[in-house]
C-alpha positions in Angstrom: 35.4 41.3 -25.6 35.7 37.6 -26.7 31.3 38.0 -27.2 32.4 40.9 -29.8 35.0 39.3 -31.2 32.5 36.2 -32.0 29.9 38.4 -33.8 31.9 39.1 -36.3 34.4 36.3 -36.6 32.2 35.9 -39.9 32.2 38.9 -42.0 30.1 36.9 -44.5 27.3 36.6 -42.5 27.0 40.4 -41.5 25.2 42.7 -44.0 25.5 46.2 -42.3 26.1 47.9 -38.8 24.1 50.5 -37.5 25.1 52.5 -34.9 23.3 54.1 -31.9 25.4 56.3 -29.6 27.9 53.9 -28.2 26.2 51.3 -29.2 25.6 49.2 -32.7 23.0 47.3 -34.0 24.5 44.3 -35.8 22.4 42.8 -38.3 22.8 39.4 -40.1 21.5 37.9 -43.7 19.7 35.5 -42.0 17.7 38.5 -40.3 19.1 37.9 -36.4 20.5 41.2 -35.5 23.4 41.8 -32.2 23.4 45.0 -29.9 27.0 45.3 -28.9 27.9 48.1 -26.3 30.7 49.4 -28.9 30.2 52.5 -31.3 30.2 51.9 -35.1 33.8 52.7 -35.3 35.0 50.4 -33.4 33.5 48.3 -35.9 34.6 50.6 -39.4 38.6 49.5 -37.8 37.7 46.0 -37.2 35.8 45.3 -40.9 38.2 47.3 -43.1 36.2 46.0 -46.2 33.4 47.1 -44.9 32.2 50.9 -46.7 30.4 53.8 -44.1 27.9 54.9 -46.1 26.6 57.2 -43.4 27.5 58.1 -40.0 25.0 55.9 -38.4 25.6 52.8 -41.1 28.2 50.4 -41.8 27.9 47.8 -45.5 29.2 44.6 -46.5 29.6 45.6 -49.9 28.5 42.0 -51.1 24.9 43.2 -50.1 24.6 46.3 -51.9 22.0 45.8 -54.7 21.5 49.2 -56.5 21.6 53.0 -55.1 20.1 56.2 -55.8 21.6 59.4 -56.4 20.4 62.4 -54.2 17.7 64.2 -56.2 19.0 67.7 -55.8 21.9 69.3 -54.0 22.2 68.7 -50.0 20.1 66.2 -50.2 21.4 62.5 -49.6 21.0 59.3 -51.6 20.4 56.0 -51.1 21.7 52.8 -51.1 19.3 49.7 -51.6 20.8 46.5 -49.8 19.6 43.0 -51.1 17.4 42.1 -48.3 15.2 44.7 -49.3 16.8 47.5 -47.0 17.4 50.9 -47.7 19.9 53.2 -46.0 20.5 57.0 -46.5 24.0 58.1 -48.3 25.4 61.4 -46.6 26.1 63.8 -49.8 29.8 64.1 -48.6 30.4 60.4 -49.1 28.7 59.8 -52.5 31.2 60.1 -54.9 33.8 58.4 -52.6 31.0 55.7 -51.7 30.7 55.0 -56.0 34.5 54.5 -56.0 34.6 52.3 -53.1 31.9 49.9 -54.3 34.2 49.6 -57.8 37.5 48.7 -55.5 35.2 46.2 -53.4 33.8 44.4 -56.1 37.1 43.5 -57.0 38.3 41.8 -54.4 37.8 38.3 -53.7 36.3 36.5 -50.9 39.8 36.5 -49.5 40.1 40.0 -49.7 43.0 40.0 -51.9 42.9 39.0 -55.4 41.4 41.1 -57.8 38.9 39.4 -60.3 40.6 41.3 -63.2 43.1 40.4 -65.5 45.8 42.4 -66.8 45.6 43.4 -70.4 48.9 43.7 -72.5 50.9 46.1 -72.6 49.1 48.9 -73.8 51.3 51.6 -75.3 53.8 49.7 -77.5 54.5 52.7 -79.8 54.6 56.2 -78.9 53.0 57.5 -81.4 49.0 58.9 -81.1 46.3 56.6 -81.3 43.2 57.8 -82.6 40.2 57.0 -79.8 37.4 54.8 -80.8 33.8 56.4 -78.6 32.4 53.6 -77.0 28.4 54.6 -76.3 27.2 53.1 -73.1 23.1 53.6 -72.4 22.9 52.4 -68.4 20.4 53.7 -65.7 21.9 51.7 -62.7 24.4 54.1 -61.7 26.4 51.6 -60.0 27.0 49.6 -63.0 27.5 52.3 -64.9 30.5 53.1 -62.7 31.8 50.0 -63.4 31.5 49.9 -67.4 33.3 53.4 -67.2 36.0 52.1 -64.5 36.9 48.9 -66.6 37.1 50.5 -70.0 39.0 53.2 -68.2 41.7 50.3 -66.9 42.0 48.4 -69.5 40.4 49.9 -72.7 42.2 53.2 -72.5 42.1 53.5 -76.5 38.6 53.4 -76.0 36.9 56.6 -75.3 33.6 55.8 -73.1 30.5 58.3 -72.9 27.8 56.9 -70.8 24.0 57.9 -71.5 21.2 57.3 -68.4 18.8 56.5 -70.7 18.2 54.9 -74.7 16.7 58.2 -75.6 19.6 60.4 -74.4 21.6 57.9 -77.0 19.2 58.7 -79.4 19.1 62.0 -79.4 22.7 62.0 -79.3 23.3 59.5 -82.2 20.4 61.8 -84.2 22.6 64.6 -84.0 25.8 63.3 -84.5 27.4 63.5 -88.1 29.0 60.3 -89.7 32.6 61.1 -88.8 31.7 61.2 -85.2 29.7 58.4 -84.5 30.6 55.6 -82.1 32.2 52.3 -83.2 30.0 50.4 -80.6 27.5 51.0 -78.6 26.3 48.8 -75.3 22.8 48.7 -74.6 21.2 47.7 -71.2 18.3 46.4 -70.5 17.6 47.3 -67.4 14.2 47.2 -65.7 12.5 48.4 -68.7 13.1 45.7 -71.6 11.1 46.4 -74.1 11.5 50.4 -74.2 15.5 49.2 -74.3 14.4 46.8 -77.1 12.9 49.9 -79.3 15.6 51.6 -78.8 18.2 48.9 -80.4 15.3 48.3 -83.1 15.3 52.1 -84.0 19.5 51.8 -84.0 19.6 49.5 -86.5 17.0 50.6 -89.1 18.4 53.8 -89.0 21.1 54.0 -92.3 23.9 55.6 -90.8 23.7 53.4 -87.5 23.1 49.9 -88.5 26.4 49.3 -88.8 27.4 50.2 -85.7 28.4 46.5 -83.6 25.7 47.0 -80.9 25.3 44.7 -78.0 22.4 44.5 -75.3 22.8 43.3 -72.0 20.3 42.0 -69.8 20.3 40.3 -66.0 20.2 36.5 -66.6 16.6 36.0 -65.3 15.5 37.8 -68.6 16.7 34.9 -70.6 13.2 36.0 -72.7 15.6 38.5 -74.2 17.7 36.1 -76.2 15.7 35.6 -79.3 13.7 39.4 -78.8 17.2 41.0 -79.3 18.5 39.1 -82.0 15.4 39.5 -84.3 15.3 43.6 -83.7 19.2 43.0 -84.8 21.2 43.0 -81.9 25.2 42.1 -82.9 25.4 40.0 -79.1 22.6 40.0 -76.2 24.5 39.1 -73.2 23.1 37.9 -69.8 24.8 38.3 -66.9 24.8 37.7 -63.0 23.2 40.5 -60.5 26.0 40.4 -58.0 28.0 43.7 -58.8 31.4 41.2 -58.6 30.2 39.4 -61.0 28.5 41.3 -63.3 31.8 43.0 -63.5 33.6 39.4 -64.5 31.2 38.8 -67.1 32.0 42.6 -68.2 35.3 42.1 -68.6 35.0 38.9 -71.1 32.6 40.5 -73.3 35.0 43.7 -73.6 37.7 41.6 -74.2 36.4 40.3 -77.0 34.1 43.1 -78.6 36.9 45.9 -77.9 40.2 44.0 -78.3 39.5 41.0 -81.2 36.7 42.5 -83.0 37.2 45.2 -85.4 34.9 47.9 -85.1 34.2 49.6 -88.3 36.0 52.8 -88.8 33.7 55.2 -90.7 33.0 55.7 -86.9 34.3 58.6 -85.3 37.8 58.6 -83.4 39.2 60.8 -80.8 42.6 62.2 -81.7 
C-alpha cells in the first residue's frame, strides 16, 4: 500500500490514469509511467481533482490542452492533453466533462482558492436592466466555455452569444438591424490569424459596425499580432497565456475593464 500511496503523493507530477481491468497504468509528465495492481477507481477516490473523462481514463486537469466535440450523435469526443496525447470522451460525460474543466481551472494549486474575484454587488435596484449582447467568435470549445461561464458569473447584465467561427459573426452582424447589434464584440485569433484578422478588418469598415468596441485576442506566442490588429482597427489586441487557469485570469481583467469601466455605445442593441 505504502508503494501506491508513493506514486501519487505528488498529484502534480501525474498527467492521467488509465485503467486496465484491476489494474492502472499511471503515467507521469516526465513520460515514466507506474502499473499499480488497483482499478482506476480506486484512484478517481484518492485524486478527487482529478476528472474521468472515460471509463478507462483518469486527467489532471492542468494537462488538458484543447478537446474535440463528437462529430455526430453516439459518437465520443476527444480530449487532447499537452504532451501530445489524445484520449476518447464517452458521449455521456461531455457536457459534465466541459463544466468540470471550468470548476478546475479555478482552483488553485492548493485546491482551494478560486482565481476569481467577486464583482460588487450586482443588483442594487430592482428595477430592469436593459442587456447589453456581448458577441464572442471562438473555435476552442473549451475556452469558449469559459468566456460564457465568466460573463455568466460576473457580467450578468451582459447578454453573451458565442459564434464558432468570424463568418458565423458576419453573417450574423450582416443581418442584424441597428437596434440590435452588439455593444462589443471579442474576437479570437485562434489557430488561424489572419482569416481572424479579415474578419476584424471587414468589422470596422463596415458603417454600422465600426463603432462597435472590438477586441482581438491572441495566445502570447503571436506577439506578431500586436501591430497587425491595431492597423486593421482593433479597439485592444490582447495576448494571453495557454494554460486554461490562466487564460481565464487574464479573461477576467480584460472584462473587468472593457464590460464594467468602459462605456459601450448604446445605439447597440439591449435585451430587455
Amino acid at each position: 500500500m505504502s508503494c501506491i500511496l508513493d506514486s501519487i503523493r505528488q498529484p502534480l507530477q501525474i498527467v492521467y490514469l488509465q485503467g486496465a481491468s484491476n489494474y492502472t497504468w499511471i503515467h507521469y509528465r516526465d513520460g515514466q509511467k507506474l502499473l499499480l495492481s488497483k482499478p482506476l477507481l480506486y484512484f478517481e477516490t484518492a485524486l478527487p481533482n482529478f476528472l474521468r473523462v472515460h471509463k478507462t481514463a483518469l486527467v489532471n486537469p492542468r494537462y488538458i490542452q484543447d478537446v474535440t466535440a463528437p462529430p455526430r450523435r453516439k459518437m465520443p469526443g476527444h480530449i487532447h492533453l499537452t504532451n501530445g496525447i489524445t484520449l476518447p470522451v464517452g458521449r455521456r460525460r461531455w457536457h459534465p466533462l466541459l463544466q468540470d474543466i471550468h470548476q478546475a481551472v479555478q482552483l488553485s494549486d492548493e485546491g482551494r482558492t478560486t482565481f476569481y474575484t467577486h464583482p460588487a454587488t450586482r443588483a442594487e435596484s430592482t428595477q430592469p436592466v436593459a442587456r447589453q449582447r456581448l458577441y464572442v467568435a471562438m473555435a476552442n470549445e473549451i475556452k469558449a466555455g469559459l468566456v460564457r461561464q465568466l460573463i455568466e458569473d460576473h457580467w450578468p447584465e451582459w447578454g453573451i452569444h458565442v459564434f464558432n467561427s468570424g463568418s458565423g459573426l458576419l453573417k450574423t452582424l450582416a443581418a442584424s438591424e441597428e437596434t440590435s447589434l452588439p455593444g462589443m464584440i471579442l474576437l479570437d485569433a485562434g489557430p488561424q490569424p489572419a482569416r481572424s484578422l479579415s474578419v476584424l478588418e471587414t468589422i470596422k469598415n463596415a458603417g454600422k459596425l465600426k463603432r462597435i468596441p472590438t477586441l482581438l485576442m491572441a495566445e502570447s506566442d503571436h506577439g506578431d499580432l500586436v501591430e497587425q490588429g491595431y492597423a486593421v482597427g482593433a479597439n485592444s489586441v490582447i495576448l494571453h497565456p495557454t494554460h486554461p487557469s490562466h487564460f481565464v485570469q487574464a479573461l477576467e481583467r480584460v472584462c473587468r475593464y472593457w464590460l464594467r469601466m468602459v462605456s459601450a455605445p448604446r445605439f447597440a442593441g439591449c435585451l430587455n
